[in-house]
C-alpha positions in Angstrom: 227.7 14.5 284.5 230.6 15.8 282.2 229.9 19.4 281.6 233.2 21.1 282.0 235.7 20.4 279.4 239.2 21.6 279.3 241.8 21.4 275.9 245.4 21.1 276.1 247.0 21.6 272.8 244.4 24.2 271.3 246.7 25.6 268.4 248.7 23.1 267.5 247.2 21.1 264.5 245.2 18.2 266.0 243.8 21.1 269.0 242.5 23.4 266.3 240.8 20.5 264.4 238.7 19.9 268.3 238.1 22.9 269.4 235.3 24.8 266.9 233.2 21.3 267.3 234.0 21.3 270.7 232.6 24.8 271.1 229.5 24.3 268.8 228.4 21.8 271.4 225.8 23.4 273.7 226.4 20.6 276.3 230.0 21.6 276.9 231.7 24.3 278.2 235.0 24.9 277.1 238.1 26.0 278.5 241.5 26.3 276.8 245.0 25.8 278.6 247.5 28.0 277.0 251.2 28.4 278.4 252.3 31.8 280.3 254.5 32.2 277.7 252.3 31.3 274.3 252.0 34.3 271.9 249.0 32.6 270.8 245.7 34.8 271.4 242.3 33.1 271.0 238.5 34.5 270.3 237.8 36.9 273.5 234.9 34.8 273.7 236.9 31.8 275.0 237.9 30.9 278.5 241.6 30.8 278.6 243.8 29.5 281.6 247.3 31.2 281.4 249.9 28.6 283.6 253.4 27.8 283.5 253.6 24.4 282.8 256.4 23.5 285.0 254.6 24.7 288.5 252.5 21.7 289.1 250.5 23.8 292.0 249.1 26.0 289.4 248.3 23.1 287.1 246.3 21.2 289.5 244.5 25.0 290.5 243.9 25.1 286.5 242.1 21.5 286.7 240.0 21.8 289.9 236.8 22.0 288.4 237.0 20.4 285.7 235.0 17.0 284.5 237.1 16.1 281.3 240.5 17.3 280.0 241.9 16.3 276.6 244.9 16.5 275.8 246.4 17.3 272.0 249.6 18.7 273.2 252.4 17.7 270.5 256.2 18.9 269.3 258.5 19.5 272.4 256.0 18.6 274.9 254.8 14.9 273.8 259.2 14.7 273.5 259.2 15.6 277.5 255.8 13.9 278.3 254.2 16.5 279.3 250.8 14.0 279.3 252.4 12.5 282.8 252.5 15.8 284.2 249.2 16.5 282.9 247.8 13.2 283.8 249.5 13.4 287.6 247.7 17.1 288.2 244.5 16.3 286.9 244.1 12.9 289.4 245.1 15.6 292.3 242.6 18.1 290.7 239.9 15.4 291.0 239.1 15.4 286.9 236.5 12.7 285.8 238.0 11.9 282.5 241.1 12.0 280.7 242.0 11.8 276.9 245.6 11.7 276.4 247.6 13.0 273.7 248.4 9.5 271.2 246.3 9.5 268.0 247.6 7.3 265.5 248.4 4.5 266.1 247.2 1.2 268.1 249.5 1.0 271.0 247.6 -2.1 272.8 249.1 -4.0 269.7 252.2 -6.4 270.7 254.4 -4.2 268.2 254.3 -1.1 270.0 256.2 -2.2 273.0 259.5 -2.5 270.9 259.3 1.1 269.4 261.2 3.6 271.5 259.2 6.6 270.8 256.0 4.6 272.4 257.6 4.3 275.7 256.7 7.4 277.2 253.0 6.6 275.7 253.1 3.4 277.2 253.9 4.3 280.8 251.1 6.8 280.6 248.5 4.1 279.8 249.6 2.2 282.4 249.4 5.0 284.7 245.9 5.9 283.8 244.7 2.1 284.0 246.1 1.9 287.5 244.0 5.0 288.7 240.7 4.5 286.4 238.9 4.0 289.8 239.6 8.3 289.9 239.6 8.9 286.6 238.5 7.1 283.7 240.2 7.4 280.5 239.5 6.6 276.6 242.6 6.7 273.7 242.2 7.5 270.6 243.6 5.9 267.9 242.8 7.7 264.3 245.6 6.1 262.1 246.6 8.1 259.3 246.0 11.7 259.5 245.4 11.3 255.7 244.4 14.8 254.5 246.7 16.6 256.6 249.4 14.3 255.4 248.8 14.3 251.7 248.7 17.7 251.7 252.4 18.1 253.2 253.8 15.6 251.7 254.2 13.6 255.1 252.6 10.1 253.7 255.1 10.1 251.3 253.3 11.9 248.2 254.4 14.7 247.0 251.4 16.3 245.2 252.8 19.4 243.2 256.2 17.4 242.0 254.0 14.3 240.8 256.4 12.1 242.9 256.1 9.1 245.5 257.5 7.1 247.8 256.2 3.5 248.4 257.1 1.4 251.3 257.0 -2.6 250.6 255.7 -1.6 247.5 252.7 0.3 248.6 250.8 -2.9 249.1 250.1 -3.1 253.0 246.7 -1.9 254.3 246.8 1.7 256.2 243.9 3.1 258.2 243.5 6.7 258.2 241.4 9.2 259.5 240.8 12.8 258.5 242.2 15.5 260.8 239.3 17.8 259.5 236.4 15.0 261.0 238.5 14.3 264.2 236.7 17.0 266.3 233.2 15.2 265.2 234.6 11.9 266.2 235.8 13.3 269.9 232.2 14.8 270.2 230.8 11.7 269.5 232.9 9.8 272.0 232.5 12.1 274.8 228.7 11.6 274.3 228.7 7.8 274.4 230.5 7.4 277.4 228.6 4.1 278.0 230.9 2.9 274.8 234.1 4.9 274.9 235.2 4.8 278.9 238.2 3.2 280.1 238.5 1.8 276.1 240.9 2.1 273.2 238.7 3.6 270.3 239.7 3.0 266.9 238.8 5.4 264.1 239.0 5.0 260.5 237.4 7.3 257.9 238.7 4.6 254.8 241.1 2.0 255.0 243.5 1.5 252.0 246.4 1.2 250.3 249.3 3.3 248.8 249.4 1.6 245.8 245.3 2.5 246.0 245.9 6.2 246.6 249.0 6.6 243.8 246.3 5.1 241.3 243.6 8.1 242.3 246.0 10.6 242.3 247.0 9.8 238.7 243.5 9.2 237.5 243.0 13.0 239.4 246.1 14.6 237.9 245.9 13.3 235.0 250.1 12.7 235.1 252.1 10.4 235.0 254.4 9.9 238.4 257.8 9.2 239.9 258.2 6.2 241.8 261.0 5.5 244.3 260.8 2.6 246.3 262.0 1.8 250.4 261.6 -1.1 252.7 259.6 -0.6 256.0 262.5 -2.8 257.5 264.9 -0.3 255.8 263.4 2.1 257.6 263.0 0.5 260.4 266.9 0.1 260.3 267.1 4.0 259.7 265.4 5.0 262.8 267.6 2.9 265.2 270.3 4.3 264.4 269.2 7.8 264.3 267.1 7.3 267.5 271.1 5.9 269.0 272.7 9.1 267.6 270.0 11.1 269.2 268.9 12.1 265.8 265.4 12.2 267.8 262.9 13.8 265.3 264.5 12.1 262.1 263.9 8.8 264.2 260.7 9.8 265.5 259.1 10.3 261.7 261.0 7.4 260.5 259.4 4.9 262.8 256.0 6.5 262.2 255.8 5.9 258.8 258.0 2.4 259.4 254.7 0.9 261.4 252.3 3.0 259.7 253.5 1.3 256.2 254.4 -2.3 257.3 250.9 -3.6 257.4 250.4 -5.0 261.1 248.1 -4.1 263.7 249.3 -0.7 264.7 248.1 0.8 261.8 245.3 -1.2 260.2 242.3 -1.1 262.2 239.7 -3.2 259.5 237.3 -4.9 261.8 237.7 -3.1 264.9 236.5 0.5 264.0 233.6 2.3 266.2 232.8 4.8 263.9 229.5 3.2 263.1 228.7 2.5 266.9 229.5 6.6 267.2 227.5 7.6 264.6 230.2 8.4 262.3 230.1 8.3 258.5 232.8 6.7 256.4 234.6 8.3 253.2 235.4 7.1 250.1 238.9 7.1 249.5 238.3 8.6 245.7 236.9 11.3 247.6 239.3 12.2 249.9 242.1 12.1 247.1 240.1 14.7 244.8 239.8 17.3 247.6 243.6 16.8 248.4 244.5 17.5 244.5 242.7 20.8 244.0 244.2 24.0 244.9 244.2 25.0 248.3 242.4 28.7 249.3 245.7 30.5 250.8 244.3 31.8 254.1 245.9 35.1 255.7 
């Protein structure tokens, strides 16, 4: 029933992370939609669609055909919302199913309403719930990225200097998921569409703490570590006003690690995970900290 597959996104960070499990799958085939103007080449081996973005015509001509698209697209084009555009073309194009572009965090939970960079998400949801008699939909929520973000720093650890920043003391529960497993996971949900359609999925590799993590990474570097120490509400406070000064992608990262950090429901997903009910293996924490301390094979 869902054969054709199409990926929005494909070499940005959370696309490339899809696309080789994607691909390795036998039961899909895979199409990539690349801007006119991307210098990015892929394998020859690849169907690529070439389409300006902003001619709606030749994005619903890209989507006739296809059963599911997914959508990873992130940087300037989650800022405009591309998704809506995306979304819009792909109910004209008659697509089956439609995985926006949200990862992270829980945006059914109460809290996300009152954070400005969710609105845009928000509306989207709402827009595919209204029309999931044409096309069904599933979001993702991974938490964390927590490899990806320990190894640049974004988390608030910075690895090579031995230093750390801990919000609320680094005591609140954060679920995170590893950006190197997320292509398994989609697989999984694409295949168990009697679990994952028209429902939010939560993912979690580990759930834990910063306090937990600063611990490892001590035990792992065998260092000792320098500790500053921020409110989430200060934060919080922080990306208001830059969000008012149009400050947009200071605010944007400051009210992602503000709810990531603050211990509610947007980011802690304990007891409402499907990675067993997909199939999916959990990680040890210890584990995950140990790989993100060694070195790191520079790549050409």
């Amino acid at each position: 029933m869902y054969k054709n597959v199409l990926l929005v996104g494909a070499s940005g960070d959370v696309g490339k992370s899809l696309l080789p499990d994607l691909l390795a799958d036998p039961d899909f085939q895979v199409t990539i939609l690349s801007r006119t103007d991307s210098s990015v080449n892929f394998a020859s081996n690849i169907n690529v669609i070439r389409v300006n973005y902003s001619d709606k015509l030749a994005l619903i001509k890209a989507l006739t055909g296809q059963d599911i698209v997914i959508s990873t697209v992130g940087g300037e084009a989650l800022m405009k919302n591309f998704d809506k555009t995306l979304i819009e073309a792909s109910l004209e194009a008659g697509v089956k199913w439609f995985l926006p572009s949200e990862y992270g965090f829980d945006l059914d939970d109460p809290a996300a309403s009152s954070t400005p960079i969710n609105i845009p998400l928000l509306e989207n949801i709402e827009l595919l719930k209204q029309n999931q008699s044409r096309m069904a939909y599933t979001f993702i929520s991974t938490g964390a990225f927590l490899d990806w973000g320990l190894d640049n720093g974004f988390l608030g650890f910075d690895i090579s200097n031995r230093a750390v920043t801990l919000y609320d003391d680094g005591k609140h529960l954060v679920s995170g998921t590893l950006l190197k497993n997320l292509g398994k996971a989609v697989v999984a949900i694409l295949h168990h569409p009697e679990l994952t359609l028209n429902q939010r999925i939560c993912l979690a590799d580990t759930t834990f703490t910063q306090e937990e993590v600063l611990n490892l990474l001590k035990k792992y570097t065998d260092s000792k570590w320098t500790v500053k120490h921020i409110t989430t509400e200060e934060v919080l406070k922080q990306a208001q006003e830059d969000w008012e000064k149009d400050n947009w992608m200071d605010a944007y990262i400051a009210f992602v690690l503000a709810y990531a950090y603050n211990g509610k429901g947007m980011c802690n997903f304990e007891k409402k995970t499907s990675n067993k009910a997909l199939g999916l293996e959990s990680i040890k924490l210890e584990q995950v900290v140990k790989e993100a301390v060694q070195p790191k094979e520079i790549t050409a």
